[in-house]
GUSEMI-705377 format. One record per atom (N, C-alpha, C): residue number from 1; atom name; z negated, y negated, x negated. Coordinates in pm, whole numbers, m for minus. Example, Ala and Ser with C-alpha at 12.3 -4.5 7.8 and 13.67 -1.06 7.14 Angstrom:
<rs>
1,N,m780,569,m1319;
1,CA,m780,450,m1230;
1,C,m780,330,m1320;
2,N,m708,225,m1285;
2,CA,m714,106,m1367;
2,C,m787,m3,m1290;
</rs>
This chain:
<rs>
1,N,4418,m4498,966;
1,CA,4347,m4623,975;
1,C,4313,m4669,833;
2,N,4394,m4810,800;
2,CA,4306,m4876,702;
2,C,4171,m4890,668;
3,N,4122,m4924,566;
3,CA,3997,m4942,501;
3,C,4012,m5060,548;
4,N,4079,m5161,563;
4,CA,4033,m5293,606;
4,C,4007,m5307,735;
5,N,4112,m5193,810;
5,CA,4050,m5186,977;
5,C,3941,m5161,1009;
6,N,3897,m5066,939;
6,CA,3743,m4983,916;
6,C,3638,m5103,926;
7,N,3658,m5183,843;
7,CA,3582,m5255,805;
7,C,3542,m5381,903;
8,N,3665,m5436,997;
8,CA,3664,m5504,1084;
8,C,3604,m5448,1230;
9,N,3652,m5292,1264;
9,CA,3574,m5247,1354;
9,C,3413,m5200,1361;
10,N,3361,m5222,1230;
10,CA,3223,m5192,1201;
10,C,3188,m5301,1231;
11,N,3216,m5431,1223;
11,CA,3129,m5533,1287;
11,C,3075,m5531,1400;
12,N,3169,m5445,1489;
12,CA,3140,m5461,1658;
12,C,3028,m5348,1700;
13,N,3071,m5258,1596;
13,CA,2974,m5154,1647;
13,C,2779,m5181,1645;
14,N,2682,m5063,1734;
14,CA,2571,m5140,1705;
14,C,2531,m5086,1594;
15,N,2386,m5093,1645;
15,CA,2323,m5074,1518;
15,C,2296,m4942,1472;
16,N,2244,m4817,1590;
16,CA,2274,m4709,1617;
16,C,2439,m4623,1563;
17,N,2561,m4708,1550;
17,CA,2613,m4667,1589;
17,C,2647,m4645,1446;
18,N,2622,m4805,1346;
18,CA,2642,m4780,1187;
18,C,2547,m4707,1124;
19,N,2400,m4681,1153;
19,CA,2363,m4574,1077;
19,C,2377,m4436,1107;
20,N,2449,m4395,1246;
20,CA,2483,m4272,1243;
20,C,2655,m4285,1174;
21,N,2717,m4357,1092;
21,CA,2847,m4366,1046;
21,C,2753,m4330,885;
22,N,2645,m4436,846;
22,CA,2610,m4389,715;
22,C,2540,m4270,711;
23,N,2470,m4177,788;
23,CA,2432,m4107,784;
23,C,2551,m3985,738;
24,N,2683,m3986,828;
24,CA,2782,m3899,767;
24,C,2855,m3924,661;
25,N,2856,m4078,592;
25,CA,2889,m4099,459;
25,C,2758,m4046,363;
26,N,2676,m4074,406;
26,CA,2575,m3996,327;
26,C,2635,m3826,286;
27,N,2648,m3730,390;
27,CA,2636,m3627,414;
27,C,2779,m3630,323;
28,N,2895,m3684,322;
28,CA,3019,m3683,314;
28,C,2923,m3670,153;
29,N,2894,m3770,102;
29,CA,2869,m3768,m44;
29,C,2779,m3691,m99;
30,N,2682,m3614,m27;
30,CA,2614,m3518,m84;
30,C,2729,m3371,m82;
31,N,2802,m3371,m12;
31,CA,2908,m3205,3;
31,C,2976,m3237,m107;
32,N,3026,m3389,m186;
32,CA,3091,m3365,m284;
32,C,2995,m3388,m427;
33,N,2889,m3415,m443;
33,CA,2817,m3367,m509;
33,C,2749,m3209,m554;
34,N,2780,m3130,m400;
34,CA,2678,m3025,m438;
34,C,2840,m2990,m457;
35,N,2942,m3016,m399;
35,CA,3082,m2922,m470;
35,C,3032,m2942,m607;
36,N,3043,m3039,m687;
36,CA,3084,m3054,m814;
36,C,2962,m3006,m901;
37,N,2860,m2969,m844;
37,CA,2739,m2911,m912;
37,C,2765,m2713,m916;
38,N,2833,m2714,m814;
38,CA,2868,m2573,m731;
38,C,2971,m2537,m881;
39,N,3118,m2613,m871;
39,CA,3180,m2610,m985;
39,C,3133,m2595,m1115;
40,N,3023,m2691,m1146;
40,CA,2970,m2714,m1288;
40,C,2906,m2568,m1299;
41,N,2823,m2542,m1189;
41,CA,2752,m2354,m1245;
41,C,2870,m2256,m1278;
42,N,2971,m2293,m1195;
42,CA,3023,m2159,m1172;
42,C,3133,m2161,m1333;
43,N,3151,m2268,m1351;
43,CA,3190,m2348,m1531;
43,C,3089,m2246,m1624;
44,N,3010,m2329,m1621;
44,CA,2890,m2259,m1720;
44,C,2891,m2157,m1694;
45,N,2843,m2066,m1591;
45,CA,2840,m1917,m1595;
45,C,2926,m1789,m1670;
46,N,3059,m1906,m1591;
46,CA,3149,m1786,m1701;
46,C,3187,m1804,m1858;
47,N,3195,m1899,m1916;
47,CA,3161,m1922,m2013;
47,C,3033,m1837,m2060;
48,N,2929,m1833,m2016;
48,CA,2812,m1719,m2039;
48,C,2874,m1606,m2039;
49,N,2931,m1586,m1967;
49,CA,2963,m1415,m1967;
49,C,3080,m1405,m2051;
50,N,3189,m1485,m2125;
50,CA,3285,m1505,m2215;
50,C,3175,m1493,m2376;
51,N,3070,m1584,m2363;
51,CA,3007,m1530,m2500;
51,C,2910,m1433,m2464;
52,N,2805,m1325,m2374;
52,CA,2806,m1232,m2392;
52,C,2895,m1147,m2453;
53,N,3006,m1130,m2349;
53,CA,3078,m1039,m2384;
53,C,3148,m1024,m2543;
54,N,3154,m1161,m2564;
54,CA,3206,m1142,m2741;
54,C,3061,m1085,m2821;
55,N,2978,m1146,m2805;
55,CA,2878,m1031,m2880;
55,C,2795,m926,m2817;
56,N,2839,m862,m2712;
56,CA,2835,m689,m2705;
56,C,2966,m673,m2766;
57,N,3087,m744,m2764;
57,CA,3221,m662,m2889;
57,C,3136,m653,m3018;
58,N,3111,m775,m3068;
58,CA,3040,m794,m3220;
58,C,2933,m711,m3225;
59,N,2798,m668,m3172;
59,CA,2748,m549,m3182;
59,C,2804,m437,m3204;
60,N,2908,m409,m3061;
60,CA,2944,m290,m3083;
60,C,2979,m230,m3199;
61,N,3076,m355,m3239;
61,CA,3186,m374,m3372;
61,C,3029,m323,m3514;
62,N,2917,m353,m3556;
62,CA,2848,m368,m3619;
62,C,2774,m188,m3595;
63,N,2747,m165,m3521;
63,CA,2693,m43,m3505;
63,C,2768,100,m3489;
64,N,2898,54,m3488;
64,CA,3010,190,m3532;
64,C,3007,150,m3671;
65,N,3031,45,m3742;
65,CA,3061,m22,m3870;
65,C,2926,79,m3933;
66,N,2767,96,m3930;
66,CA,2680,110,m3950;
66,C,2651,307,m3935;
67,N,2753,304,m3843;
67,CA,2759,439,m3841;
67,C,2838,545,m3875;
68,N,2948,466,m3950;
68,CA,3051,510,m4025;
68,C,3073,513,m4166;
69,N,2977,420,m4204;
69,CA,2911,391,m4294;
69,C,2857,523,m4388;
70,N,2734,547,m4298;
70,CA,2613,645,m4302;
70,C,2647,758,m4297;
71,N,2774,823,m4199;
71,CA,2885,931,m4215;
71,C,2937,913,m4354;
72,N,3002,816,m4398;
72,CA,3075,848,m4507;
72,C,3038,869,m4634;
73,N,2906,811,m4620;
73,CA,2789,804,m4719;
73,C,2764,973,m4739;
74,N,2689,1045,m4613;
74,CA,2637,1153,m4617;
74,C,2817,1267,m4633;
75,N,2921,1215,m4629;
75,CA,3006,1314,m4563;
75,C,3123,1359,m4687;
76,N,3135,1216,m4777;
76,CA,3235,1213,m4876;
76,C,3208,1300,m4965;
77,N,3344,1330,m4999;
77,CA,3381,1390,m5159;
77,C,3464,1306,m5243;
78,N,3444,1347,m5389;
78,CA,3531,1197,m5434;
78,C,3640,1366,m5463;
79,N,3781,1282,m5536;
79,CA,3884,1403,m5557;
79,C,3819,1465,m5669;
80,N,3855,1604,m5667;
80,CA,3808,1695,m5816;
80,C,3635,1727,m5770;
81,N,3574,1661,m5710;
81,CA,3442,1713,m5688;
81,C,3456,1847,m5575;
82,N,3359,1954,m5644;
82,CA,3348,2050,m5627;
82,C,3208,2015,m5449;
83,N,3279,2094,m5338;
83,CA,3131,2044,m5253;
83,C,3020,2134,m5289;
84,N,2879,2056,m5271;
84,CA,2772,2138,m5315;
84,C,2751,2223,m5210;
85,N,2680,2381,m5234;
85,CA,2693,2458,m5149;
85,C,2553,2547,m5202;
86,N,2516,2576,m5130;
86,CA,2379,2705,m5202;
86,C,2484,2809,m5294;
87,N,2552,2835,m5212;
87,CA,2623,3002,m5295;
87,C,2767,2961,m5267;
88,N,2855,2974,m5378;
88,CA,2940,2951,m5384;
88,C,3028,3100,m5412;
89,N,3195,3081,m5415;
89,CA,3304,3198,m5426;
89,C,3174,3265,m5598;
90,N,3178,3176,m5694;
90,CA,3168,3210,m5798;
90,C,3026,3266,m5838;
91,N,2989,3281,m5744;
91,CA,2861,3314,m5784;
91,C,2790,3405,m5699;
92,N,2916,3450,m5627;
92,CA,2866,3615,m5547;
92,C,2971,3705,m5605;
93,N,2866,3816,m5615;
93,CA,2905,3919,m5717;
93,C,3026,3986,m5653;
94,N,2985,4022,m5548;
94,CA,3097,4100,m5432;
94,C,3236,4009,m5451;
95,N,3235,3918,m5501;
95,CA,3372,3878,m5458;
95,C,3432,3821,m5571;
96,N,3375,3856,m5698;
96,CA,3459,3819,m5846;
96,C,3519,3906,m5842;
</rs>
């Protein structure tokens, strides 16, 4: 059925009969509103959880960085350095 038929058979109808027709254009236009509100969260949301998730990587990324750091700090030898030790080969008698 045309929109122009539509339009010609609404004349006849009563009065009852067009506000229970707008009442379901009503309803018709609120289901595609709350769709597109429904859409818009579910948009935004994941996008939220797309930038969480990049900075728990970037933390993560920062606190191995911080802790590898602090290892290499406490852990290195440069070449030719002797490691420090309380007692060394050279300085127990038993074993010159």
């Amino acid at each position: 059925m045309s929109a122009a038929e539509i339009n010609q058979e609404l004349s006849k109808l009563t009065a009852d009969e067009r506000a229970a027709i707008r009442q379901r254009l009503s309803e018709l236009e609120e289901q595609g509103e709350v769709q597109f509100l429904n859409d818009s969260a579910i948009a935004t949301f994941q996008d939220l959880d797309k930038r969480e998730a990049k900075a728990d990587g970037q933390a993560r990324h920062l606190r191995l960085k911080k802790f590898f750091s602090a290892w290499d700090a406490s852990h290195s030898v440069t070449v030719g350095e002797k490691p420090s030790r309380q007692r060394t080969y050279a300085d127990n008698s038993r074993l010159r």
